[in-house]
C-alpha positions in Angstrom: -14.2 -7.7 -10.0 -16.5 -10.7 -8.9 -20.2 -9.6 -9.0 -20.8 -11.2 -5.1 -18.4 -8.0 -3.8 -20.2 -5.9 -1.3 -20.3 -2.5 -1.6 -17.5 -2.5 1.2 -15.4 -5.0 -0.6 -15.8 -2.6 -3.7 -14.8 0.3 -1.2 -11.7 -1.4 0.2 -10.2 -2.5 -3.7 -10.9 1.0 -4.8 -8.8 2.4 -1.5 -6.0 0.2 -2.2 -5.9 0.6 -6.1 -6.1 4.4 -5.2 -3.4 4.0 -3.3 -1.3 2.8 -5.6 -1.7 4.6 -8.3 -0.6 7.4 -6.4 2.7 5.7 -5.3 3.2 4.9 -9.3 2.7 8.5 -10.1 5.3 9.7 -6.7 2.2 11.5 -5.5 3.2 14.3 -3.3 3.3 12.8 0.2 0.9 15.1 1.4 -1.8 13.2 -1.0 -0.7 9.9 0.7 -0.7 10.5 4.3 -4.4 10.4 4.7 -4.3 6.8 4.0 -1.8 6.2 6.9 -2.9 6.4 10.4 -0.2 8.2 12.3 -0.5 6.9 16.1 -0.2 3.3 15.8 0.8 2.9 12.7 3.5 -0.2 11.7 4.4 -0.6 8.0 6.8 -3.6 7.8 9.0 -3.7 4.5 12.3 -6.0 4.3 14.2 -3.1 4.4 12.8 -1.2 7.4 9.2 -0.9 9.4 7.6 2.6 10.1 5.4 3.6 12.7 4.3 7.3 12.0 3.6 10.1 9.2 7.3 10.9 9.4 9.2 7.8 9.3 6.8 7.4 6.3 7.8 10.8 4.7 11.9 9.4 5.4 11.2 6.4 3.4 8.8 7.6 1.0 11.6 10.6 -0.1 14.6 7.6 0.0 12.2 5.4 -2.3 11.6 8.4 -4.8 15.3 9.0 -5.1 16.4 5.0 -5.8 13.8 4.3 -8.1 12.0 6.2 -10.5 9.2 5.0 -13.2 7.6 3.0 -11.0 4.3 0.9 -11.5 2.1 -0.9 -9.7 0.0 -3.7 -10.5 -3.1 -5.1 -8.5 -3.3 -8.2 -9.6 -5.4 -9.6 -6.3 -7.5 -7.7 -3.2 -9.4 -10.0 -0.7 -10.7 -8.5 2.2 -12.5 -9.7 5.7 -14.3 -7.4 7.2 -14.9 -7.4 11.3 -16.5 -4.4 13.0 -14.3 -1.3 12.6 -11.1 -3.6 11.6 -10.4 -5.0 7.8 -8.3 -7.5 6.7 -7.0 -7.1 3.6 -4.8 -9.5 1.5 -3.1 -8.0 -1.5 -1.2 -9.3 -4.5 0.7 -6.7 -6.4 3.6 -6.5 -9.1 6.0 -3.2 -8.3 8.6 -2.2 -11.6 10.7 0.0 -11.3 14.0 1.7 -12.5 16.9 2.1 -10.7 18.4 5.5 -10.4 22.0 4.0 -9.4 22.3 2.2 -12.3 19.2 2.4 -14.8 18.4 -1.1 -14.2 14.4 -2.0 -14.7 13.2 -4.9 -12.3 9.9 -6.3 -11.5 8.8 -8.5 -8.5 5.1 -9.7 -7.4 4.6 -9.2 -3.6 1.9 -10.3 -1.5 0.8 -7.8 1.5 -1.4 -8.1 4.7 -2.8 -5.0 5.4 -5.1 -4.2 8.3 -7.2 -1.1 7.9 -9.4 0.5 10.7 -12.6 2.9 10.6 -12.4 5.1 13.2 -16.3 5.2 13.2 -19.0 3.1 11.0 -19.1 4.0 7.7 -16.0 6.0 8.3 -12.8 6.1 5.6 -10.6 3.1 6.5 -7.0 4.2 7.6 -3.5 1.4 7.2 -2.8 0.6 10.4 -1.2 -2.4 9.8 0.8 -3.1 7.0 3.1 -5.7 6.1 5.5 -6.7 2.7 6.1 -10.5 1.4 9.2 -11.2 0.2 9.1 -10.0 -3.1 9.6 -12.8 -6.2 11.3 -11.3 -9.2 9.4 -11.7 -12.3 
């Protein structure tokens, strides 16, 4: 990571590789969750937006069954940082294997994620996030 990072910009690309390395490893949900605000919440995929804990759990348990071995990548955080709201720009590449039919793909997608702290110095929360198109690689 650059050396001109601030400690929040360091804080921020540690939250979102964290949070990706438990979707690669199919975290239990539970271990998730307290990423994800639950009031206010929208999570736009292609295939379907959420807006709580338990639209989450739905598509988190649908995702675990058509795919398994799943990685992802960081390849790119930014992050803008205005009072208690974060912008966050993320680059990642997702592989996974298809349970239907054992086929491995790999796309890169970029993400806007907005992330909130509920008080300074507080643990950000997704508010706000939102999935590119993803490019196969």
């Amino acid at each position: 990571m650059p050396s001109e990072q601030t400690g929040s910009d360091r804080e921020i690309a540690e939250f979102v590789q964290r949070w990706y390395d438990l979707l690669s490893a199919h975290a239990p949900v539970e271990e998730l969750l307290p990423f994800v605000t639950d009031e206010g919440l929208v999570m736009a995929f292609p295939e379907r937006t959420l807006y709580s804990h338990a639209d989450f759990l739905d598509w988190y348990t649908a995702v675990g069954e058509a795919y398994t071995d799943q990685s992802h990548t960081v390849e790119k955080v930014t992050t803008h940082e205005e009072g208690a709201r974060i912008d966050v720009d993320v680059t990642v590449v997702w592989t996974a294997k298809s349970t239907a039919d054992g086929s491995v793909s790999s796309f890169r997608i970029n993400q806007k994620w907005q992330l909130e702290r509920s008080t300074p110095g507080a643990r950000p929360l997704i508010v706000d996030y939102r999935v590119g198109e993803p490019a196969a690689i």
